[in-house]
C-alpha positions in Angstrom: -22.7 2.2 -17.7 -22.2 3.6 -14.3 -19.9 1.4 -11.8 -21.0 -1.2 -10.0 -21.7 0.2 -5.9 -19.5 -2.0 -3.9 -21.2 -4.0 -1.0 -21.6 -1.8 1.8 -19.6 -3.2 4.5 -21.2 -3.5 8.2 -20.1 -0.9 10.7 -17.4 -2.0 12.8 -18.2 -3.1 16.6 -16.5 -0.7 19.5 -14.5 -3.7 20.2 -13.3 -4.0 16.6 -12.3 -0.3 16.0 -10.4 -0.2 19.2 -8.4 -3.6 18.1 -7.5 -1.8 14.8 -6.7 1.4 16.7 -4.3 -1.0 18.8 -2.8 -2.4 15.4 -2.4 0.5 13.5 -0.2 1.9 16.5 1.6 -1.0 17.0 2.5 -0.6 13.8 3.2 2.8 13.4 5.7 2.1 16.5 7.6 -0.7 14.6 7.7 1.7 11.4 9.4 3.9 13.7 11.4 2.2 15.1 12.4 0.1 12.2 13.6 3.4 10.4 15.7 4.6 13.3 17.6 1.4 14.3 17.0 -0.9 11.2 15.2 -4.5 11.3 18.4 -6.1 13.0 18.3 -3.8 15.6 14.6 -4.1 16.9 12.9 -6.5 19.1 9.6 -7.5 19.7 9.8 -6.1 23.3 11.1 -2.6 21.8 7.8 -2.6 19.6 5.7 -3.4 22.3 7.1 -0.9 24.5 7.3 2.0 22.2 3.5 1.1 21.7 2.6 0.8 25.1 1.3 -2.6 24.9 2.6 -5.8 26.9 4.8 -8.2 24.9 1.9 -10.9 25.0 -0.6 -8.1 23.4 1.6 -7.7 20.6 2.1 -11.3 19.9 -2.1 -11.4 20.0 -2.1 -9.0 16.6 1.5 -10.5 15.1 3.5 -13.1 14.5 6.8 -11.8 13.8 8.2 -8.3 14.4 8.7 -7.9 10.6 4.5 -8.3 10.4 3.8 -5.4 12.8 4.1 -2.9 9.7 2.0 -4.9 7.5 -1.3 -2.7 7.9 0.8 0.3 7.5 2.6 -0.7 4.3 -0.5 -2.2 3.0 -2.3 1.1 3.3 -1.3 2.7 0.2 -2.2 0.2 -2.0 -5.7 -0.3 -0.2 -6.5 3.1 -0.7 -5.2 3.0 -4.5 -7.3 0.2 -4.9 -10.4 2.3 -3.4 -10.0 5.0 -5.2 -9.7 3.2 -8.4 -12.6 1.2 -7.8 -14.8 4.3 -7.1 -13.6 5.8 -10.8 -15.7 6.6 -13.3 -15.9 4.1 -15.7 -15.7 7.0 -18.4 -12.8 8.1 -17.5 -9.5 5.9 -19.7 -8.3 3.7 -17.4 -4.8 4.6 -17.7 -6.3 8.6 -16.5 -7.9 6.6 -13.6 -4.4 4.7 -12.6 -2.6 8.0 -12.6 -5.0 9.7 -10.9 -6.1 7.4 -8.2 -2.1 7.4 -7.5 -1.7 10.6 -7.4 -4.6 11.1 -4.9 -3.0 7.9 -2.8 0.4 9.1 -2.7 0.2 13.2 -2.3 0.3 13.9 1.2 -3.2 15.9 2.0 -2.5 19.7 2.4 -1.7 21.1 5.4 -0.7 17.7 7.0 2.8 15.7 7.8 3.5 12.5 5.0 3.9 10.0 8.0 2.8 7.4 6.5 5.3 7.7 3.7 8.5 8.9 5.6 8.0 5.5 7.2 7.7 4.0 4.5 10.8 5.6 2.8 12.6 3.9 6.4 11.2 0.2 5.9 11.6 0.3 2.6 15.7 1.2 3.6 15.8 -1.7 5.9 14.6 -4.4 4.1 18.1 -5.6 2.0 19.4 -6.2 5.9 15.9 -8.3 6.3 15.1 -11.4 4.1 11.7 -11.4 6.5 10.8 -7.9 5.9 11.0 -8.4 2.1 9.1 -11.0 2.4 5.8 -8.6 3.7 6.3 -6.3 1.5 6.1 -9.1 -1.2 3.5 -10.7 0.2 1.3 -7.1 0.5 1.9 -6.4 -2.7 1.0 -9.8 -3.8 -2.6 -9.3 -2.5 -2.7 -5.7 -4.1 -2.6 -7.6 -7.1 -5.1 -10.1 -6.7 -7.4 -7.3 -5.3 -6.7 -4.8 -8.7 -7.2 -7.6 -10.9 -11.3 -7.2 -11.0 -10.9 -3.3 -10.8 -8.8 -2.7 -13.5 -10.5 -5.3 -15.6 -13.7 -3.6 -15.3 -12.3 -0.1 -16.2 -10.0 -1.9 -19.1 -13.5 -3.7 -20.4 -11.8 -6.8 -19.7 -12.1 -10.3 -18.4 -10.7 -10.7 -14.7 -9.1 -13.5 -15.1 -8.0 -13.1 -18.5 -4.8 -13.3 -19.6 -4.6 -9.5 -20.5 -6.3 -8.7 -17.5 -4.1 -10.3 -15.4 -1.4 -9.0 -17.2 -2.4 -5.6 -16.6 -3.0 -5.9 -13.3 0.3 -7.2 -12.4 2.1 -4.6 -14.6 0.5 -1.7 -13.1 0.9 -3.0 -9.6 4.3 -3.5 -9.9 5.1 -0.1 -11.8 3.1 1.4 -8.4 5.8 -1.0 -6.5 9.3 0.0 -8.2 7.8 3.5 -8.1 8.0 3.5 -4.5 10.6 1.9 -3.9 12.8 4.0 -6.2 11.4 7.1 -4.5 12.3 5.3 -1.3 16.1 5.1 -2.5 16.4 8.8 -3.0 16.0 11.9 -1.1 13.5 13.6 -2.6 10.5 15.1 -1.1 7.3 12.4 0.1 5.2 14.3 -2.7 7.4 13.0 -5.6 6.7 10.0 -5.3 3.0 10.6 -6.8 5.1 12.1 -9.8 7.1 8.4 -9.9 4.2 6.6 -10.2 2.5 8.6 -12.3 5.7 8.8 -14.5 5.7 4.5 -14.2 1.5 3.8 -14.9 2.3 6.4 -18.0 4.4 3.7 -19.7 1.7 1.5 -19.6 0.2 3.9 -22.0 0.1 1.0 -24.8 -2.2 -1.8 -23.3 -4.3 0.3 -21.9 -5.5 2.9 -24.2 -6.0 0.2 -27.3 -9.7 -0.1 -25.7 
């Protein structure tokens, strides 16, 4: 049975994509700088600058400094999600995990892993932060509400069953610790597609009893 087409979404207004364009760098700049001088030693006003947006434009987008590289950290797992969603249904879903991973985490040939560098620098600066755990938490927390119905499908299960949203909660946090323990080390942005490949492997048992 082929996979259901998702709901095509409307195109975004000029107005719209120039507000996300002014997010994602706002972002990007308090990635940056988070990485270089650590949570603690950030302000608002250095995000905003680095930017090149006024202090009041960044408090239009954020709340908190800490919530300015929400849309970048929560770009992996949207684009996880995605792929998994667009899988084919034939394929095992623990083949469909690895691969949509793999496919999410590998930087594309020929260009820089920015994204996950980044990452890799937040990630470092969040035991000096109690707020920036707390969006990472909180991102990953809405991954798993939003795999719930994706894996389920490809797993033949219920959504809100109990092994459904076991799984889903297993897998996203096996994506989690992956990164995260790639983001401890020093190896290369690439490895850690092998992590997380390595940690949606051990999930082997649930989901290849279907």
């Amino acid at each position: 049975m082929p996979a259901a087409a998702e709901p095509e979404r409307p195109a975004l207004s000029l107005t719209e994509r120039r507000k996300a364009a002014t997010q994602q760098e706002i972002a990007l700049a308090a990635a940056r700088l988070f990485a270089e001088h650590g949570a603690e030693g950030t302000t608002a006003e250095d995000i905003a600058r680095t930017a090149g947006v006024s202090l009041r434009t960044f408090y239009r987008y954020f709340r908190t400094k800490e919530d300015a590289v929400a849309p970048l950290l929560a770009d992996g797992s949207r684009q996880w999600i995605a792929l998994l969603a667009a899988a084919d249904p034939a394929v095992p879903p623990l083949s469909a995990l690895v691969d949509a991973a793999r496919a999410a985490l590998d930087p594309a040939p020929g260009q820089p892993a920015e994204a996950l560098v980044w990452t890799r620098g937040l990630l470092r600066a969040m035991p000096a932060d109690p707020a920036l755990r707390d969006v990472w938490h909180r991102i990953h927390h809405d991954a798993e509400a939003a795999l719930r119905p994706v894996l389920a499908r490809l797993a033949g299960l219920p959504a809100d069953s109990l092994d459904g949203r076991l799984l889903a909660a297993a897998a996203n946090t096996a994506m989690r610790v992956a990164v995260e323990s790639w983001a401890a080390g020093d190896s290369a942005p690439g490895s850690a597609a092998d992590l997380a490949a390595d940690a949606l492997g051990r999930l082997a048992g649930p989901l290849t009893s279907n």
